[in-house]
N, C-alpha and C positions, 0 to 999 in steps of 0.2 A: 893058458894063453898069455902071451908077454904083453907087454905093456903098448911095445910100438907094436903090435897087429892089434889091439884094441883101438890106440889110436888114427892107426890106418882108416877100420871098418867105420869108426866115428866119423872120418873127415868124410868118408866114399858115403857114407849114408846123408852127411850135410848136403853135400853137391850134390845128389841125387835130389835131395829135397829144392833146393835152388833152383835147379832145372827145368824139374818138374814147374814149379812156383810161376819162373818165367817164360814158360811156354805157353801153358796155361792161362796164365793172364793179356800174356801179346797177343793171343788168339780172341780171348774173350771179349776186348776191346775194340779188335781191327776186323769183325767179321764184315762180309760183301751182301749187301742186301739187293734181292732185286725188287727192282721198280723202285719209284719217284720219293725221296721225302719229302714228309709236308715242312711246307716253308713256314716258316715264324713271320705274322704278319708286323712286329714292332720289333724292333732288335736296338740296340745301345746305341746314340745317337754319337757323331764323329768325337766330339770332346769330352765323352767318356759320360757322361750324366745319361740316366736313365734315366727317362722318360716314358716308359711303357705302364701297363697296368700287371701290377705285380704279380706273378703267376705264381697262387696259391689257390688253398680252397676256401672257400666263403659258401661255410655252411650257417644257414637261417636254424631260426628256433624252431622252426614246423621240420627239421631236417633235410629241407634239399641244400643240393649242395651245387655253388657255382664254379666252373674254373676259369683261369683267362682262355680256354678253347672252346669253351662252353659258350662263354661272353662273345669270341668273337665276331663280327657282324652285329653285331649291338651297340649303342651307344651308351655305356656307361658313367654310372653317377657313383661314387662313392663318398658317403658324408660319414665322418666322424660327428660321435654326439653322448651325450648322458642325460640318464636320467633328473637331475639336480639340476642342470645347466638350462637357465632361464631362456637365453639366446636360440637354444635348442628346441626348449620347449616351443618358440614362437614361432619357428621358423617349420616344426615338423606338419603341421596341418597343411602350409601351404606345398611343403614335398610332396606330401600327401594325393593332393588338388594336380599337381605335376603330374605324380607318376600315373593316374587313374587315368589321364588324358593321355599319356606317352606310353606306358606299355602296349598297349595296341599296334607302335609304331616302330616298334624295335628296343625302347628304352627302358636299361634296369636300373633303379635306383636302390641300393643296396645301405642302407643304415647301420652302421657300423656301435657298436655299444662299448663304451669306454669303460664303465662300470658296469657294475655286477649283481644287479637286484634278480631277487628268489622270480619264478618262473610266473608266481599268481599274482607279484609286485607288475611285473612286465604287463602282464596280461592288463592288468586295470588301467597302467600307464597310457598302453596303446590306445585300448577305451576312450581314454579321456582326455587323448591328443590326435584323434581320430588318425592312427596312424595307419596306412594301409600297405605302406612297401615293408620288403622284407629286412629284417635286423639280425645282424650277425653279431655274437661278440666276439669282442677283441681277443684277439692270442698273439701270442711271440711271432707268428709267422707275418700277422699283419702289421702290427707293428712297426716291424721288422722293415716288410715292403715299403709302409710307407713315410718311414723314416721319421717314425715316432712323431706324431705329431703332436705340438706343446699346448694349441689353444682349439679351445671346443666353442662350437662346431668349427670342424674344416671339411671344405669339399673339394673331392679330387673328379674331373672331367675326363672320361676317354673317348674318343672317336670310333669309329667304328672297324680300325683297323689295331686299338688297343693304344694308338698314342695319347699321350696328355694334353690338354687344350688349356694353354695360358699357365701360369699358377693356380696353387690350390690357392681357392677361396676361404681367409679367416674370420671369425664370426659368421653372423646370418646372410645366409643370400639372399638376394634380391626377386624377387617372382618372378619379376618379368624381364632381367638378365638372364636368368635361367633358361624361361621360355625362349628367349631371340635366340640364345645360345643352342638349343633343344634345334629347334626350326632347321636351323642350318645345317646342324649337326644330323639329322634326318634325312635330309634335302640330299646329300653327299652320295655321290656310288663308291 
């Protein structure tokens, strides 16, 4: 065989493969679905800042796991926190107090773990901070979402459509900020 019919059947075997490639993927991406997509109830706000609750999954230590569709219709709480972290410490009995009263009412308050104590360390902690919401830790993805945040605790507010409410709260919240904040955020269709 010569050289230019090797390079021929080379080139006609490349384009076949191109073709193929982009047929195959035009299709893959542009198919026609019937019926309704479901609409995203927070989407990127006009000046580019996202403000929604970040769609990941937030799986607790008992393994369930939440998503922001999951969440949806809920009003969510997310606090960053550590174990070590005095602030934390104070402030989780009264989450605590929070959420016993508000999960009944639509409200997850989701505990976020900044650090990384052994599973029987968590266990005694929760004990003896009578924690009762559920605590996720942290990975890259949340992080990620929520744009690393530098000081412990912070609390991020969603509403029940997934938007953010105000800024994230640095240091300890307030109980009864919280609650007026809850109330309203409840209140809302």
């Amino acid at each position: 065989m010569s050289t230019k019919a090797l390079i021929g059947i080379l080139l006609a075997g490349t384009v076949g493969i191109l073709v193929f490639l982009f047929v195959h993927l035009s299709n893959s991406s542009n198919k026609i679905t019937v019926g309704q997509k479901a609409a995203k109830a927070c989407a990127r706000a006009a000046n580019g800042a996202d403000d929604c609750l970040p769609d990941v999954k937030y799986i607790d230590t008992t393994g369930h796991a939440y998503t922001a569709d999951t969440l949806l219709g809920k009003v969510v709480v997310v606090n960053f926190w550590a174990t070590w972290c005095h602030p934390c410490q104070k402030e989780i009995p009264d989450l605590s107090k929070i959420y016993d009263t508000y999960k009944g009412k639509g409200v997850v308050i989701l505990g976020v773990m900044a650090d990384n104590p052994d599973d029987a360390s968590l266990l005694n902690f929760q004990s003896d901070y009578m924690m009762s919401y559920p605590v996720v830790r942290a990975n890259s993805d949340l992080n990620v979402g929520f744009r690393y945040p530098q000081n412990l605790p912070t609390t991020f507010v969603f509403d029940k459509t997934g938007h953010q409410v105000g800024q994230p709260r640095i240091g300890a919240i307030s109980p009864s900020a919280l609650t007026a904040q809850l109330d309203e955020l409840v209140a809302q269709n």
